[in-house]
LUMPA-590214 format. One record per residue (C-alpha): residue in three letters; x, y, z. Coordinates in steps of 0.05 Angstrom, whole numbers, plus 32768, in hexadecimal, padded with zeros to 4 digits. Each point is the difference from the previous one (the first is absolute). Layout:
LUMPA-590214
(atom ALA, (X, Y, Z))
...
***
This chain:
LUMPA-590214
(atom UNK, (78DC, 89CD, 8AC9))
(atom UNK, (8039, 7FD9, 801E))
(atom UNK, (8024, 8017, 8042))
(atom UNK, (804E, 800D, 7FDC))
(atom UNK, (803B, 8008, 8030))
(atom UNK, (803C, 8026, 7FE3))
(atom UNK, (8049, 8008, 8019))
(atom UNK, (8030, 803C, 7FE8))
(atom UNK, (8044, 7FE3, 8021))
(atom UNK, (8028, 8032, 7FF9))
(atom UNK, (804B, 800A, 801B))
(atom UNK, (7FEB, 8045, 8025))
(atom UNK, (7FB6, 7FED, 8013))
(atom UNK, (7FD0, 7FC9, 7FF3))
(atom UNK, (7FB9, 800F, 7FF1))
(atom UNK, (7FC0, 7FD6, 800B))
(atom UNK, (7FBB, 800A, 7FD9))
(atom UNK, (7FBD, 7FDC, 8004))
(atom UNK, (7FE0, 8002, 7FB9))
(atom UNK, (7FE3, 7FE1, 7FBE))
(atom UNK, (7FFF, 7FE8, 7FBF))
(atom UNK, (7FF4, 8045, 7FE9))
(atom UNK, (8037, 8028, 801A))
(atom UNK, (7FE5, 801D, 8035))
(atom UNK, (801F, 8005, 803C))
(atom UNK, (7FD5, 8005, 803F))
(atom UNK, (802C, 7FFD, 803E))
(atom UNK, (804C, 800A, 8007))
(atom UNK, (8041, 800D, 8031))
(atom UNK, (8044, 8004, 7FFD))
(atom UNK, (8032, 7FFF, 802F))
(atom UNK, (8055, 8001, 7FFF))
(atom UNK, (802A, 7FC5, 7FE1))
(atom UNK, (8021, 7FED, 803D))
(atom UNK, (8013, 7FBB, 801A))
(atom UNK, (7FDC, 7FB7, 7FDC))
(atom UNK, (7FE0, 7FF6, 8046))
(atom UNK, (7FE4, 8048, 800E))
(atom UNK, (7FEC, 800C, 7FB3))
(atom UNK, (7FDA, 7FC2, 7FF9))
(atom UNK, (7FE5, 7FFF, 8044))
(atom UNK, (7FE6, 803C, 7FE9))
(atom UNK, (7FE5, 7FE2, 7FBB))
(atom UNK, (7FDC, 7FC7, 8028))
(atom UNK, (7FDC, 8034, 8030))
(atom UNK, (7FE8, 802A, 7FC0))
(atom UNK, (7FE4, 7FC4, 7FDC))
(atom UNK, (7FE4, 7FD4, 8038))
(atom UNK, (7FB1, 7FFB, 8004))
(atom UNK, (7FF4, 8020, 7FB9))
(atom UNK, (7FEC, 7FC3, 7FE3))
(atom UNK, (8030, 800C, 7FC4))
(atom UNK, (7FFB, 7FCE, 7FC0))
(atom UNK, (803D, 8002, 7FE5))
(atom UNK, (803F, 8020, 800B))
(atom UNK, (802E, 802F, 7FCA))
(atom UNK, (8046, 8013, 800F))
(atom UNK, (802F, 8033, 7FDE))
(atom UNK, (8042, 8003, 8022))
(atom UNK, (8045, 801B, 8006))
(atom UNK, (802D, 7FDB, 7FE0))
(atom UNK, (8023, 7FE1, 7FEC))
(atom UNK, (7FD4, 7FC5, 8005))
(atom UNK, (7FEC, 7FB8, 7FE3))
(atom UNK, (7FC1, 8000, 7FD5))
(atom UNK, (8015, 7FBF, 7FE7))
(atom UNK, (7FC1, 7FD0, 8019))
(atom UNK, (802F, 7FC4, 7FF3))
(atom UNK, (8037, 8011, 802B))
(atom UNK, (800B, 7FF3, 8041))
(atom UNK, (8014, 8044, 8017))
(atom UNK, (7FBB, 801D, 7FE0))
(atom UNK, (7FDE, 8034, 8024))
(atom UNK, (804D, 8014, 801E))
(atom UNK, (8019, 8040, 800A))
(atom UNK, (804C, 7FEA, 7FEF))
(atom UNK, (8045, 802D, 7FF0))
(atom UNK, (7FE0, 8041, 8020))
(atom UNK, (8034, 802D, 8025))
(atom UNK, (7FC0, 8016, 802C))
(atom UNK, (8013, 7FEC, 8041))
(atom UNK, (7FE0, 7FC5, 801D))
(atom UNK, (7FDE, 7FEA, 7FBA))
(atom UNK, (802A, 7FDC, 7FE3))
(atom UNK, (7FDE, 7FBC, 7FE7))
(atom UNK, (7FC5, 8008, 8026))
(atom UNK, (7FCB, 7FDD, 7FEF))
(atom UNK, (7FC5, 8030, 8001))
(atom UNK, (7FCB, 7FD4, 7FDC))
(atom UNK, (800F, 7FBE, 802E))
(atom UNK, (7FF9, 8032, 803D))
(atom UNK, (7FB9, 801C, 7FEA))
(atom UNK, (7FED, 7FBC, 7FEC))
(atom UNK, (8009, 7FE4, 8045))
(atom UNK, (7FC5, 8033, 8011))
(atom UNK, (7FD7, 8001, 7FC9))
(atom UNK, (7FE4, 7FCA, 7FE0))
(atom UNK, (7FEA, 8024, 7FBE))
(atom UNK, (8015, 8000, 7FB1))
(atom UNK, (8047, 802C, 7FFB))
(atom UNK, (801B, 8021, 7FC5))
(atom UNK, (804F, 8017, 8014))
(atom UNK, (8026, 802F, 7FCE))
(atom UNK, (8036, 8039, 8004))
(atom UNK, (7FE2, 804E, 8010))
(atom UNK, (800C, 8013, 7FC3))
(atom UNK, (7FDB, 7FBD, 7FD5))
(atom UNK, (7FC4, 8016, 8030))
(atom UNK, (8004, 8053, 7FED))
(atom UNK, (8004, 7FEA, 7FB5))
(atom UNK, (7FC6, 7FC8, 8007))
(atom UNK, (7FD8, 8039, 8021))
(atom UNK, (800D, 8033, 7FD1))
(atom UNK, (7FEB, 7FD1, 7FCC))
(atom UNK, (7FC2, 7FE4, 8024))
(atom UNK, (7FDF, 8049, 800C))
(atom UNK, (8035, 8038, 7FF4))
(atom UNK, (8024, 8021, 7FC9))
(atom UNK, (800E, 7FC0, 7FD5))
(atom UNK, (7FB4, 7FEA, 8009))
(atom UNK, (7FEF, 7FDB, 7FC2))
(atom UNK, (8043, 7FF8, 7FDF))
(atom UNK, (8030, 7FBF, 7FFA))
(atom UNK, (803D, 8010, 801B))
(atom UNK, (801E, 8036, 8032))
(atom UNK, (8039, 8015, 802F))
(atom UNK, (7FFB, 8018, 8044))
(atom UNK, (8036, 8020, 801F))
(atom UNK, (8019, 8024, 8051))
(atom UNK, (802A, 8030, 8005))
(atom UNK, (800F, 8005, 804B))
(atom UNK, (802A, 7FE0, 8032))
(atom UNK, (8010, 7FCD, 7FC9))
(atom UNK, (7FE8, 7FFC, 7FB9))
(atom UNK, (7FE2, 7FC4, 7FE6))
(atom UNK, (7FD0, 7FEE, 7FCC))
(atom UNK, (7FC8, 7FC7, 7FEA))
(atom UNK, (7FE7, 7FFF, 7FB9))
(atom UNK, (7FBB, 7FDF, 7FE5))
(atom UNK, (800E, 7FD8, 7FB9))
(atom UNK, (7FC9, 7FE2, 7FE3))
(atom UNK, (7FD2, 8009, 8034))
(atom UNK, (8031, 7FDB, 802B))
(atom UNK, (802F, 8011, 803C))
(atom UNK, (8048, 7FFA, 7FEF))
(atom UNK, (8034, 7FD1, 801E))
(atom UNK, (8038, 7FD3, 7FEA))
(atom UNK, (803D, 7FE4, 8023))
(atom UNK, (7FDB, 8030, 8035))
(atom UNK, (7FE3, 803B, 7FFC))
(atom UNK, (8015, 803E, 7FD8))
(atom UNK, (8035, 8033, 8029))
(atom UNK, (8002, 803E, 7FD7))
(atom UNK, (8017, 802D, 802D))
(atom UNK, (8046, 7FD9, 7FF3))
(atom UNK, (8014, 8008, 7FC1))
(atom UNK, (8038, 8034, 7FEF))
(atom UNK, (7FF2, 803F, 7FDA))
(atom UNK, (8038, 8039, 7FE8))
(atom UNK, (801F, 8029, 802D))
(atom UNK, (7FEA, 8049, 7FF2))
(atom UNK, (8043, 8025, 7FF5))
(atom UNK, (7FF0, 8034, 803B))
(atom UNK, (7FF7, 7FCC, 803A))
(atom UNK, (803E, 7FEE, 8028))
(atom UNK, (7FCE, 7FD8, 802F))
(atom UNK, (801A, 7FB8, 8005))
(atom UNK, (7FBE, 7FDA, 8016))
(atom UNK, (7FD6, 7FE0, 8037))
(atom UNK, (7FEE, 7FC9, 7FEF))
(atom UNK, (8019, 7FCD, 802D))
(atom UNK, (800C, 7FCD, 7FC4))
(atom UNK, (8012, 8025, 7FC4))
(atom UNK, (8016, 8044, 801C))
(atom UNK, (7FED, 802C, 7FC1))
(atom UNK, (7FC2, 7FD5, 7FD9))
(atom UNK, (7FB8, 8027, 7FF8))
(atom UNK, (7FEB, 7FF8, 804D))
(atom UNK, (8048, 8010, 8014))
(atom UNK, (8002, 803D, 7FD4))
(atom UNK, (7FB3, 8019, 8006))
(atom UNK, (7FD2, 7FEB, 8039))
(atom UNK, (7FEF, 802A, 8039))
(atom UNK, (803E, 7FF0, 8029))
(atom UNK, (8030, 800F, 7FCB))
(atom UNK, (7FE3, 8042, 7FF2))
(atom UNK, (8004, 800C, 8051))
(atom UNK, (8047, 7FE8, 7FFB))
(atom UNK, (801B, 8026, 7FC6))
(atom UNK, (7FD8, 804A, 800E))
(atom UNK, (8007, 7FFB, 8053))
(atom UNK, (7FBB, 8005, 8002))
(atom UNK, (7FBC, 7FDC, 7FF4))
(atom UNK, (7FE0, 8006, 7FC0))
(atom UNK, (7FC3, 8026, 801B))
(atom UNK, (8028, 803B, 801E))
(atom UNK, (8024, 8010, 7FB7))
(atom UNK, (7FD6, 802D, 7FD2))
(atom UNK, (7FE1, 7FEA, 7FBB))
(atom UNK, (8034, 8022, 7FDB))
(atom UNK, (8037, 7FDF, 8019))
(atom UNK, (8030, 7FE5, 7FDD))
(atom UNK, (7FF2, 7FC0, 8024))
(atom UNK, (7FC5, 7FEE, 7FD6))
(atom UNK, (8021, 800A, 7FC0))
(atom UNK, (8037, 7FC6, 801C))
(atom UNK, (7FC4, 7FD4, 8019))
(atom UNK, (7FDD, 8000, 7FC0))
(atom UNK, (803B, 7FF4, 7FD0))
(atom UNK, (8011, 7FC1, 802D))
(atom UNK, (7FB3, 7FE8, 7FFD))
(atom UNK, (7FFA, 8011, 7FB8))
(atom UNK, (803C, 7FD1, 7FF5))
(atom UNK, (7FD5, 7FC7, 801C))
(atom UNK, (7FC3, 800A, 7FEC))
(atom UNK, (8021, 7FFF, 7FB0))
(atom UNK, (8019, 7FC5, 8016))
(atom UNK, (7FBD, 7FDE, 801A))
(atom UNK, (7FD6, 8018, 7FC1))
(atom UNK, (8036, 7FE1, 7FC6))
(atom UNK, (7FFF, 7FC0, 8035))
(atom UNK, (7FB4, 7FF4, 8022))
(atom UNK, (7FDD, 803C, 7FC7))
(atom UNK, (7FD0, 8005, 8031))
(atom UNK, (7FB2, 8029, 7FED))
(atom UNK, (800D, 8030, 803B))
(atom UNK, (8039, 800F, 803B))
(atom UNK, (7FE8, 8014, 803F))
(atom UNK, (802E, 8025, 802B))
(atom UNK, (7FF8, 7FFE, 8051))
(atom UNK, (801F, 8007, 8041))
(atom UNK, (8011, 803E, 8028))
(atom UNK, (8036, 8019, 7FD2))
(atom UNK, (7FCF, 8006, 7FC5))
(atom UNK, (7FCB, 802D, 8031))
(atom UNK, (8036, 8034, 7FDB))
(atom UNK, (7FCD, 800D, 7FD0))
(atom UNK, (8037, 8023, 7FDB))
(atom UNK, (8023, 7FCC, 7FEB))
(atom UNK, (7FCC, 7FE3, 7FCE))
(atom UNK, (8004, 802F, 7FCA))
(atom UNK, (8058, 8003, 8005))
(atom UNK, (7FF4, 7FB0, 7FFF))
(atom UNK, (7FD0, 8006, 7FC8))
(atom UNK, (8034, 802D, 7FD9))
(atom UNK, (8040, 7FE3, 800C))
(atom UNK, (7FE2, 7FB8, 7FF2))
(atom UNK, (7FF1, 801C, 7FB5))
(atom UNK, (8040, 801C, 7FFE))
(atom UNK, (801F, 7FB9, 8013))
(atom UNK, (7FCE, 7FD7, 7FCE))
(atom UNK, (8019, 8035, 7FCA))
(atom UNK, (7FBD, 7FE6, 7FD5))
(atom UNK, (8019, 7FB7, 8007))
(atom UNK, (7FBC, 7FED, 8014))
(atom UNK, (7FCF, 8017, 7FCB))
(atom UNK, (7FC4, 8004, 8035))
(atom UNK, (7FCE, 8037, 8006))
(atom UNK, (7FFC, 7FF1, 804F))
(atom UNK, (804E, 8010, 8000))
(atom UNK, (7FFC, 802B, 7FC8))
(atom UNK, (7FD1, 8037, 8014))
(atom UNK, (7FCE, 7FDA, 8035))
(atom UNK, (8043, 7FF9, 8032))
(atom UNK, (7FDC, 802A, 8032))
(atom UNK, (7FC3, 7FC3, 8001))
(atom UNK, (8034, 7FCB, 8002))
(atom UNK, (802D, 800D, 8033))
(atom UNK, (7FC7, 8011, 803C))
(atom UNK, (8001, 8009, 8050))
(atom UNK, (7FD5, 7FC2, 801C))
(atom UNK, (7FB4, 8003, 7FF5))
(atom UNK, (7FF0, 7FE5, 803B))
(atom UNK, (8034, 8030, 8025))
(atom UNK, (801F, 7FDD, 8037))
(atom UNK, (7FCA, 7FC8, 8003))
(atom UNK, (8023, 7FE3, 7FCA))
(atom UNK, (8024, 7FCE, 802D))
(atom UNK, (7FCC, 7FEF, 8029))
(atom UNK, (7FC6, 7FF3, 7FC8))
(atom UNK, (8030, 7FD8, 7FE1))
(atom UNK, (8004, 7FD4, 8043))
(atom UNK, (7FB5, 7FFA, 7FF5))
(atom UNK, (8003, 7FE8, 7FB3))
(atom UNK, (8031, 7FCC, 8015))
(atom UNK, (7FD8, 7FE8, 8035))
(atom UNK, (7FC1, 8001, 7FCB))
(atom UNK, (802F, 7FD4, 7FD8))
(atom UNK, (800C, 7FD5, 8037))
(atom UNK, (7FB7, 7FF8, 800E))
(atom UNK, (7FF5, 7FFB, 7FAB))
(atom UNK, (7FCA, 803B, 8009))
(atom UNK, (7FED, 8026, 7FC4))
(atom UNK, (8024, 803E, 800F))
(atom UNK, (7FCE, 8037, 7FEC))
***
């Protein structure tokens, strides 16, 4: 077995794992996103003397996967503070002279997922966070997906429901899916966190319209084998089955499928590797940049 190193960069907190080409993880921290400096120093500390082979990152975004540009391995246009086109992989790469494999969070979830979770064995999927942000990385073909850059779900605009005078916070777009449905939003529009309203508030009904609006949207686009749903949002276990019916409802038998159809429940799933999913996805992409047989 190779000696994996794995990086979760997230905007809250970034975690570090020691692992291999199987999945498993063996040692781990985490500790706050906080300053470049203090984060990284961190980062360096956790990794130093473990003899790691290659490197895998999964990070905020957004970034640059693109290996030809110039600004690859960037954190660029992030309103985190202090973030903004910072170049994370040049940084690690000044202390560790290994293989790296740089893509967004999300890319890393859904390469994970694919590698040894809930879309083991299939072709394509979609990984998606519901949290701070929402974001999402899709497998097609076997294959991570990127472009003019990398996909930014969480952006695209979905309709209003008719009951929600909320205006939006995203910083960009005001009212788009993250604006209208991720963790803050729901904080912003209720006066309280998520986790202090009860299951049968009307809340969830609102949440899973707006994420049953995008994921119709993802499966006539991507028609991805399986959607994985993460992030601390979706630990509302509630929310699956008013996703899974509303979703139907949208799709109005458009999509002549028996996973949408009547295997919905199988189809749209929590994470199989639970909140690993980020991190063992930091550990395929550094198997990938090591070109291990991931097992």
């Amino acid at each position: 077995m190779r000696t994996l190193g794995a990086i979760e960069a997230g905007g809250t907190k970034f975690v570090c794992a020691i692992g291999n080409e199987d999945g498993t993880v063996l040692e781990r921290a985490s500790f706050p996103t906080t300053t470049p400096e203090e984060t990284m120093g961190s980062v360096r500390a956790f990794f130093e003397g473990k003899g790691i082979e290659a490197l895998g990152v999964g990070s905020f975004g957004p970034v640059d996967p693109n290996k030809k540009s110039p600004t690859y391995g960037y954190i660029t246009t992030t309103p985190k503070p202090h973030w903004g086109n910072y170049n994370i992989l040049g940084e690690l790469k000044k202390h560790f002279d290994v293989p790296m494999e740089f893509d967004t969070d999300v890319n890393g979830a859904a390469l994970g997922e694919a590698t040894w979770g809930a879309a083991k064995g299939l072709e394509s999927c979609l990984y998606i966070t519901v949290g701070t942000g929402i974001g999402a990385g899709a497998v097609v073909g076997g294959k991570l997906v990127h472009g003019l850059t990398h996909p930014e779900m969480g952006h695209i605009f979905v309709r209003r429901n008719a009951e929600d005078t909320y205006v939006g916070k995203c910083p960009y777009h005001k009212d788009c899916l993250e604006g209208l449905a991720a963790g803050p939003a729901i904080e912003a529009r209720w006066g309280v966190k998520g986790t202090e309203l009860g299951t049968d508030h009307k809340a969830w009904e609102l949440e899973a319209d707006y994420l049953a609006q995008a994921l119709m949207s993802y499966i006539l686009i991507l028609s991805p084998e399986k959607i994985i749903m993460g992030g601390g949002v979706m630990k509302q276990q509630q929310l699956f089955p008013l996703i899974h019916v509303r979703l139907q409802e949208l799709l109005n038998g458009y999509v002549q499928k028996e996973e949408v159809m009547a295997g919905i429940a199988d189809y749209v799933v929590y994470p199989q590797l639970g909140d690993n999913a980020g991190i063992c996805g930091a550990l395929a992409l550094a198997a990938r940049a090591l070109g291990s047989e991931i097992r």
